[in-house]
N, CA, C and O of each residue as an XYZ file, in Angstrom:
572
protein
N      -1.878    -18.512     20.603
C      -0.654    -19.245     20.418
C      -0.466    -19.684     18.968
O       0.636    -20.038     18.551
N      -1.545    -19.656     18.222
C      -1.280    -20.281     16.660
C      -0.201    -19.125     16.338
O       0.968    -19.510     16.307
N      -0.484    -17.532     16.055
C       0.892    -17.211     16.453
C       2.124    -17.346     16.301
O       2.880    -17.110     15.358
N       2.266    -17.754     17.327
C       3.312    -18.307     17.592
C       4.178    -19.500     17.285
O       5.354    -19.642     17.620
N       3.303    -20.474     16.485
C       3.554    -21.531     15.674
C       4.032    -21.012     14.411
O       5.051    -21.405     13.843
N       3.057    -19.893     13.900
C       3.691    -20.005     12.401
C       5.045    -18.668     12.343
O       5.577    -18.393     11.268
N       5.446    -17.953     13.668
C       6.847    -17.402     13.727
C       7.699    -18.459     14.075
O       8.901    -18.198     14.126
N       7.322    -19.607     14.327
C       8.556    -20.226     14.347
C       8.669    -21.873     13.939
O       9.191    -22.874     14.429
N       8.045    -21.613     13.018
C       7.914    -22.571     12.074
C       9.104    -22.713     10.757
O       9.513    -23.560      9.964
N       9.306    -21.447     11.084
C      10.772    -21.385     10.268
C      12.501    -21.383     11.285
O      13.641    -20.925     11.209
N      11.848    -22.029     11.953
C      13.361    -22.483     12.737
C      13.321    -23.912     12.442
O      14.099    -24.747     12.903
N      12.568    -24.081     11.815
C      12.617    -25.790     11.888
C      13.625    -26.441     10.735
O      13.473    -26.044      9.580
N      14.399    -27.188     10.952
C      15.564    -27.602      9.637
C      14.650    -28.225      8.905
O      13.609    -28.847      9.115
N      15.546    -27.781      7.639
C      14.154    -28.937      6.365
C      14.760    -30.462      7.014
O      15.409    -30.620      8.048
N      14.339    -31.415      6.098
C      14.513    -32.889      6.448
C      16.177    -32.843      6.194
O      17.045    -32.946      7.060
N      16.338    -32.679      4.915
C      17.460    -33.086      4.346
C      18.720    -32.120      4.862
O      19.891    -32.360      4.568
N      18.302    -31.012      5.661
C      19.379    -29.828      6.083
C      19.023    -29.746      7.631
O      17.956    -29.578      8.222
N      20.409    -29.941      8.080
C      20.423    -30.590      9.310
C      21.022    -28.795      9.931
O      20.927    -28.639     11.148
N      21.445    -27.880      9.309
C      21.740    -26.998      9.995
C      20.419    -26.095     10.228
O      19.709    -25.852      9.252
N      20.117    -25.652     11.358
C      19.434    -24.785     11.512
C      18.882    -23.459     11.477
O      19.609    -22.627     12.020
N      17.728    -22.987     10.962
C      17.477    -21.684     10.334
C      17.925    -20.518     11.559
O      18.184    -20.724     12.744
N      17.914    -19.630     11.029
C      17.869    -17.966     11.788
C      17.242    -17.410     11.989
O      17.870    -16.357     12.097
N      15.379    -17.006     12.344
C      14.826    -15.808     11.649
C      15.613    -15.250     12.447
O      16.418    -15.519     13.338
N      14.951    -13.960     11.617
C      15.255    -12.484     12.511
C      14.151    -12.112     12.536
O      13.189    -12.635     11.974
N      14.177    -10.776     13.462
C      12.701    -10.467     14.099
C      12.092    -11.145     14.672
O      10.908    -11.204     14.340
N      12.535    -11.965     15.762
C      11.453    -13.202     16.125
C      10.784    -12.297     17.247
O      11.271    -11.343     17.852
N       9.565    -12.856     17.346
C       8.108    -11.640     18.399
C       7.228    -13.404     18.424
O       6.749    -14.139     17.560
N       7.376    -13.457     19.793
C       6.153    -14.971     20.194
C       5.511    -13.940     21.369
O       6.027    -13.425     22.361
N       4.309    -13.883     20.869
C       2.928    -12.584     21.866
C       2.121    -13.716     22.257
O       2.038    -14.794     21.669
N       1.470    -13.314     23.431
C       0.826    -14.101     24.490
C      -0.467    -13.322     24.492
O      -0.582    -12.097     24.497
N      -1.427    -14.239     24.489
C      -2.642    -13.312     24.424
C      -3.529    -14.111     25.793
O      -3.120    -15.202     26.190
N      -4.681    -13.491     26.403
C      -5.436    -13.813     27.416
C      -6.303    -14.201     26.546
O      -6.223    -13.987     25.336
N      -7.589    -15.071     27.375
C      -8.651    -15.513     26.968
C      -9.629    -15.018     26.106
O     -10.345    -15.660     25.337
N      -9.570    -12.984     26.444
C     -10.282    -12.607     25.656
C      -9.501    -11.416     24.281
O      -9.851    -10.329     23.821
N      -8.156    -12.489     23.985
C      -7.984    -11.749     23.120
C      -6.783    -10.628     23.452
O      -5.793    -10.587     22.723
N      -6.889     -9.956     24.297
C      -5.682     -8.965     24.426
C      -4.147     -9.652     24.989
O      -3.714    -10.607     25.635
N      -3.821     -8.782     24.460
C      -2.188     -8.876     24.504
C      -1.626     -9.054     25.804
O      -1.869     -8.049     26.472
N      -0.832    -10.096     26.592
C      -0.448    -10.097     28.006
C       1.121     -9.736     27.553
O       1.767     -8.788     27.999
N       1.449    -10.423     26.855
C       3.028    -10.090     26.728
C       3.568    -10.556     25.368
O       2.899    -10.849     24.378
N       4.657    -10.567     25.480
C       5.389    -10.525     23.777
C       6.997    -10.253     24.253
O       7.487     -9.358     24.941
N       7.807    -11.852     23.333
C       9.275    -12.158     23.377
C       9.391    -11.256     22.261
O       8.410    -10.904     21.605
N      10.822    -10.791     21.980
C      10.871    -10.205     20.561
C      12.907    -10.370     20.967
O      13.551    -10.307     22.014
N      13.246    -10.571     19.647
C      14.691    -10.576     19.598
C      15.120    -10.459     18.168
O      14.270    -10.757     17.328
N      16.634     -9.965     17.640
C      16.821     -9.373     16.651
C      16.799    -11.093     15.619
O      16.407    -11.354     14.481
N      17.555    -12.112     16.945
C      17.534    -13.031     15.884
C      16.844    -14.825     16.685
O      16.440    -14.813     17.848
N      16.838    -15.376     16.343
C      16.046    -16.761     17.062
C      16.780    -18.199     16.395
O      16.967    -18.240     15.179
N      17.108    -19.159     17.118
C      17.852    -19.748     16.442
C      17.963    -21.045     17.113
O      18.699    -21.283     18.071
N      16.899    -22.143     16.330
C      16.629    -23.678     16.957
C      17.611    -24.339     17.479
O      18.547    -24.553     16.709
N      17.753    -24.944     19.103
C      18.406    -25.786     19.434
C      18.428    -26.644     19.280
O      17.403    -26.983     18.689
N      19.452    -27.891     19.566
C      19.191    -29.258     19.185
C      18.137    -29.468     20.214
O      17.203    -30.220     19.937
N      18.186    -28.943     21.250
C      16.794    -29.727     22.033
C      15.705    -29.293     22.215
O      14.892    -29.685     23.052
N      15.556    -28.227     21.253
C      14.418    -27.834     20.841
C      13.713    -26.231     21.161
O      12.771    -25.608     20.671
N      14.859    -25.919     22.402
C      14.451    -24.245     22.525
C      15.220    -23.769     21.719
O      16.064    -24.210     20.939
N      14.632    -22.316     22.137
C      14.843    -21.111     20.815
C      15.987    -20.421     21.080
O      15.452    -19.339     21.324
N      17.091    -20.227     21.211
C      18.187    -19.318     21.360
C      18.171    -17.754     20.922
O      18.587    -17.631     19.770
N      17.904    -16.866     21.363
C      17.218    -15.317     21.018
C      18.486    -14.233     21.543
O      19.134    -14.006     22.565
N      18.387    -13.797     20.303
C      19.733    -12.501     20.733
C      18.827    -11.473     20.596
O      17.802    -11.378     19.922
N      19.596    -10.430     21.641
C      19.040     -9.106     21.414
C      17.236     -8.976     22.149
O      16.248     -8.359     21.751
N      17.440     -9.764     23.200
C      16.449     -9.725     23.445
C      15.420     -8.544     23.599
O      15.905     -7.428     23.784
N      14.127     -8.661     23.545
C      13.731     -7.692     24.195
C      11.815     -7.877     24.290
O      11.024     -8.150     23.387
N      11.499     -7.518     26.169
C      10.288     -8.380     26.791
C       9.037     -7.169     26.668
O       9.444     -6.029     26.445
N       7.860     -7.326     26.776
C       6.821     -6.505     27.241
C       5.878     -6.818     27.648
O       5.143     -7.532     26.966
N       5.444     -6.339     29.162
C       4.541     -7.399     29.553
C       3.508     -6.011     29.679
O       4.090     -4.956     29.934
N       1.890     -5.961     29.500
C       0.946     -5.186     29.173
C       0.226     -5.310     30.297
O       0.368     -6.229     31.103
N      -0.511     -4.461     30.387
C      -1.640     -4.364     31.752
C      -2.847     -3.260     31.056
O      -2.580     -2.060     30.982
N      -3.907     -3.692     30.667
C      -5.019     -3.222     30.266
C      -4.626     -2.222     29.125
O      -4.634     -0.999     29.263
N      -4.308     -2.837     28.076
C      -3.382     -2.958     26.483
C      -1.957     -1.855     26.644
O      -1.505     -1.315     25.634
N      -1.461     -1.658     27.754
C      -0.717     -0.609     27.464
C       0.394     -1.313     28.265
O       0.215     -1.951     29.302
N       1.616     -1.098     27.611
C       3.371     -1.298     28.801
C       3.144     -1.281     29.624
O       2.276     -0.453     29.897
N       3.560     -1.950     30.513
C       3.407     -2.003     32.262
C       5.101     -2.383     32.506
O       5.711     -2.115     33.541
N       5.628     -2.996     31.423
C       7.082     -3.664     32.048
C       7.654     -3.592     30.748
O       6.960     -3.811     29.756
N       9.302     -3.199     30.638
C       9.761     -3.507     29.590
C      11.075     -4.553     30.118
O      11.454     -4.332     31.268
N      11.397     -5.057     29.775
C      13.036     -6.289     29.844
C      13.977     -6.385     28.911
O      13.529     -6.467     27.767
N      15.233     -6.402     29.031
C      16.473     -6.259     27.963
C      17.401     -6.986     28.535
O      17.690     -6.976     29.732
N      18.162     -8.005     27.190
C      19.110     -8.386     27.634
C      19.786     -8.928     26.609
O      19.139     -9.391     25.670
N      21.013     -8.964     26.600
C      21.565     -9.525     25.225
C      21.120    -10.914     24.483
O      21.151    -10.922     23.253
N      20.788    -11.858     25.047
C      20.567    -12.769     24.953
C      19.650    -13.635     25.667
O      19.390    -13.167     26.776
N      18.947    -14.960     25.372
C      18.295    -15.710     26.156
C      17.935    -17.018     25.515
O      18.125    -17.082     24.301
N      17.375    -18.228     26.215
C      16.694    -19.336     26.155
C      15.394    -19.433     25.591
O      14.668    -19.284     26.574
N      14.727    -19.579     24.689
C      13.414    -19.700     25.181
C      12.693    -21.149     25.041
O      12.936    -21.725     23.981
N      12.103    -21.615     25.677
C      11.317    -22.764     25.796
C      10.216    -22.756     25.517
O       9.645    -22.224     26.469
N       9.116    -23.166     24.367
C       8.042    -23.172     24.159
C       7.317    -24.448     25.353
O       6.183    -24.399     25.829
N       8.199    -25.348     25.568
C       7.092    -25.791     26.141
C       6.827    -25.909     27.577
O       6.278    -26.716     28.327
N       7.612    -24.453     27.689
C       7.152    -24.241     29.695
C       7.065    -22.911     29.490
O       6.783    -22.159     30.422
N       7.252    -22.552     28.489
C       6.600    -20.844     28.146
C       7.880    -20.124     29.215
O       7.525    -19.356     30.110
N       9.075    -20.393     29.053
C       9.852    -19.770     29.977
C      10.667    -18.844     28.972
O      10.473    -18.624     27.777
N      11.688    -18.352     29.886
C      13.124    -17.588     28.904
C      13.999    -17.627     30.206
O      13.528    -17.522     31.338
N      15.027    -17.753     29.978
C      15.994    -17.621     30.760
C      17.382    -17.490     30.039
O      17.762    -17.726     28.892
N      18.018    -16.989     31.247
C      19.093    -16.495     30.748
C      20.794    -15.958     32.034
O      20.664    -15.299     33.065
N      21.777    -16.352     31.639
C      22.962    -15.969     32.106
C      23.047    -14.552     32.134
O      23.334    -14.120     33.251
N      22.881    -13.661     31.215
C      23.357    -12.445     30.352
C      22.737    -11.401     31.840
O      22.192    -11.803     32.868
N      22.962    -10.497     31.574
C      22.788     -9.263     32.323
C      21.267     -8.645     31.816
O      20.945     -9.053     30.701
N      20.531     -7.950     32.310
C      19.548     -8.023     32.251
C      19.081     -6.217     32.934
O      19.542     -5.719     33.961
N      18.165     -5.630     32.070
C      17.732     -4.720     32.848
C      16.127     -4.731     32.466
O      15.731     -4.799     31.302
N      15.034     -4.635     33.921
C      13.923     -4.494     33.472
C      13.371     -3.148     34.028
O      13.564     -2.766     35.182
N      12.666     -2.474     33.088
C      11.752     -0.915     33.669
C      10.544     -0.900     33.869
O       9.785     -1.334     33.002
N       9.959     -0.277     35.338
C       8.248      0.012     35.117
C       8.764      1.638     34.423
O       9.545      2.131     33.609
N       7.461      2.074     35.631
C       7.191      3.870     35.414
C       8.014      4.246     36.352
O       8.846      5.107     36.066
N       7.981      3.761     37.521
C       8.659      4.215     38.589
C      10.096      3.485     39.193
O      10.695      3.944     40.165
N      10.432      2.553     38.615
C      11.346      1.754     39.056
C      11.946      0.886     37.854
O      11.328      0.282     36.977
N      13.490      1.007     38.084
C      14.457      0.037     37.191
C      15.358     -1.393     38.114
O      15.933     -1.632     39.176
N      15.037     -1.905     37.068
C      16.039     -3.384     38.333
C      16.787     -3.813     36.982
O      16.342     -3.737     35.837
N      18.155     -4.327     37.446
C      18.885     -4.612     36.899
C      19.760     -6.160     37.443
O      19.741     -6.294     38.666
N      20.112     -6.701     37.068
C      21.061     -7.786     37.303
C      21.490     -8.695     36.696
O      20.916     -8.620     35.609
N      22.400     -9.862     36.675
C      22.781    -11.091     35.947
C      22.318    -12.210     36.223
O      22.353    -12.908     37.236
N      21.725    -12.361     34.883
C      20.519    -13.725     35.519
C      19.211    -13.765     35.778
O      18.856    -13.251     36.838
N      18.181    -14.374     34.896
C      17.217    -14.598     34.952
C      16.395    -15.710     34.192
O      16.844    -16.670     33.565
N      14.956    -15.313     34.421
C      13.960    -16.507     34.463
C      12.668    -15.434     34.428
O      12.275    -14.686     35.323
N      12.109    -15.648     32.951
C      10.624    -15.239     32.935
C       9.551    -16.596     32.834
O       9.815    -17.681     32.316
N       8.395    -16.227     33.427
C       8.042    -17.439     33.341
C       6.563    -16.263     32.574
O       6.118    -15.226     33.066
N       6.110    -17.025     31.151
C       4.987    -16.107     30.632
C       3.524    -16.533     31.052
O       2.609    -15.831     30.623
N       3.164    -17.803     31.986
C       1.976    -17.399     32.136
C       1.086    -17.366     33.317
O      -0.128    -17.272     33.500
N       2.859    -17.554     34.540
C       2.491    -16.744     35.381
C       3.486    -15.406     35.797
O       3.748    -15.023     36.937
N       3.770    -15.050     35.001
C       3.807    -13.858     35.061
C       5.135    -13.021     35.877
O       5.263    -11.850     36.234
N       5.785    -13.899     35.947
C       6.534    -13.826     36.433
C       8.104    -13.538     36.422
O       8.721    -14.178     35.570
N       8.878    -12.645     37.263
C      10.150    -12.068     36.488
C      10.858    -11.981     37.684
O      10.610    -11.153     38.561
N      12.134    -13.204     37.755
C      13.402    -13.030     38.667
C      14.645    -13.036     38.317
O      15.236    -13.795     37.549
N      15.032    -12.109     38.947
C      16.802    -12.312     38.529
C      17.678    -12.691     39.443
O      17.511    -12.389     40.624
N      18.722    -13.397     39.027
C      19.148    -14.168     39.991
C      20.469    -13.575     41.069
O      20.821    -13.955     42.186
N      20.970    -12.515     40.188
C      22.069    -12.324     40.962
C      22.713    -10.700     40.874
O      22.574    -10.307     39.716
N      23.083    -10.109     41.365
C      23.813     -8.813     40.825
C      22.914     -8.141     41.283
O      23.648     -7.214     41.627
N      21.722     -7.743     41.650
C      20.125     -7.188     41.710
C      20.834     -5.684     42.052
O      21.907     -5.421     42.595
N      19.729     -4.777     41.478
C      20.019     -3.693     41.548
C      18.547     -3.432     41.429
O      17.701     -4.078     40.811
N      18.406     -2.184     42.262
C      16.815     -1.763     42.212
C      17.264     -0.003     41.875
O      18.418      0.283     42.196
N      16.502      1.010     41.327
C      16.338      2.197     41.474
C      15.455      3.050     41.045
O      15.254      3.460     39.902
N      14.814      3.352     42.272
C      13.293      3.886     42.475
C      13.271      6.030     41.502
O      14.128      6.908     41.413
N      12.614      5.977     41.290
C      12.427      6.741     40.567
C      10.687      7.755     40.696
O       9.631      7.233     40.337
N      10.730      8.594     41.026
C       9.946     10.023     41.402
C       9.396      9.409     43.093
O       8.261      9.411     43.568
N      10.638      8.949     43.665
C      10.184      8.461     45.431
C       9.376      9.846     46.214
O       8.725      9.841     47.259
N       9.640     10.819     45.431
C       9.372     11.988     46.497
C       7.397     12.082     46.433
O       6.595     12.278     47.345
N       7.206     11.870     45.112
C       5.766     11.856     44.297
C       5.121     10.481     45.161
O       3.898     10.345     45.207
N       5.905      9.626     45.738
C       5.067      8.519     46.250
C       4.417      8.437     47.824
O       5.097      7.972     48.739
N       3.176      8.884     48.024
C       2.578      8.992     49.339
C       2.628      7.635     50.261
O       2.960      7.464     51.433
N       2.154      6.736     49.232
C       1.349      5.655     49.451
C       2.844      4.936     50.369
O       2.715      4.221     51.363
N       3.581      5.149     50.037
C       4.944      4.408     51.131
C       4.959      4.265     52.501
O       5.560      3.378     53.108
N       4.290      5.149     52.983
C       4.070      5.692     54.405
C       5.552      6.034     54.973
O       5.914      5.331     55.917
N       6.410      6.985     54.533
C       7.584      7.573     54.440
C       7.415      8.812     54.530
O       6.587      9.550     53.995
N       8.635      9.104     55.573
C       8.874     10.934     55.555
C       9.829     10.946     54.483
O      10.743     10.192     54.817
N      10.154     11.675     52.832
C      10.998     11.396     52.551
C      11.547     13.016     52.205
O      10.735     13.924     52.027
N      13.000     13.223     52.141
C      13.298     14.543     52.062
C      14.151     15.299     53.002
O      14.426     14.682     54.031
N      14.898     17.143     52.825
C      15.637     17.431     53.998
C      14.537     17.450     55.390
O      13.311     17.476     55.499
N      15.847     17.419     56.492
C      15.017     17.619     57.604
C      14.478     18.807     58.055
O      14.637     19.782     57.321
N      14.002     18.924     58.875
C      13.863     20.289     59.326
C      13.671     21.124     60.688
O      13.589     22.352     60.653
């Protein structure tokens, strides 16, 4: 998490300048106990609220599973809260595994448990279903 302090250490207004900074490129990465990467916010731009979360355009999420993509997330925009480690957001939203895309308006990541809901619009679409045994499905023409 130190990190993550010094990317956004520059959202902070000086004393005397009450308007608030911009970066761009903002990336706040989450690491496990031993070091590897669990996930990582990234957006084109980041931009201090008065109450203290991060306002992030252009979002964009990655959550890792034994150092490699497991999940990607997109959305125009979002919330972020350092101090519930959340993001949320109104905006429309699409997230991808390997095999499956979900889409909808509205959400809520929560980074350290792990967690990813959307609230409304939901759209699911499964992808190489025919390749999947494990379903316990006849899938395909009849015959």
């Amino acid at each position: 998490m130190a990190l993550c302090s010094c990317l956004l250490v520059g959202l902070l207004p000086a004393a005397q300048d009450k308007k608030p900074q911009v970066v761009h490129d903002f990336r706040v990465p989450d690491y496990d106990e031993r070091g590897q990467l669990r996930s990582e916010i990234m957006g084109d731009t980041a931009r201090l609220m008065d109450d203290g979360r991060i306002a992030v355009t252009l979002l964009r999420m990655n959550l890792y599973e034994e150092g490699k993509v497991a999940m990607r997330a997109f959305a125009d925009e979002c919330v972020f809260d350092r101090a519930t480690q959340t993001a949320v957001s109104d905006a429309r939203v699409r997230v991808e595994r390997e095999d499956v895309t979900l889409s909808g308006l509205g959400f809520t990541f929560n980074i350290k448990e792990r967690s990813f809901k959307i609230f409304d619009q939901t759209r699911v679409e499964l992808k190489n279903v025919r390749k999947r045994t494990d379903l316990g499905l006849e899938l395909g023409g009849s015959k």
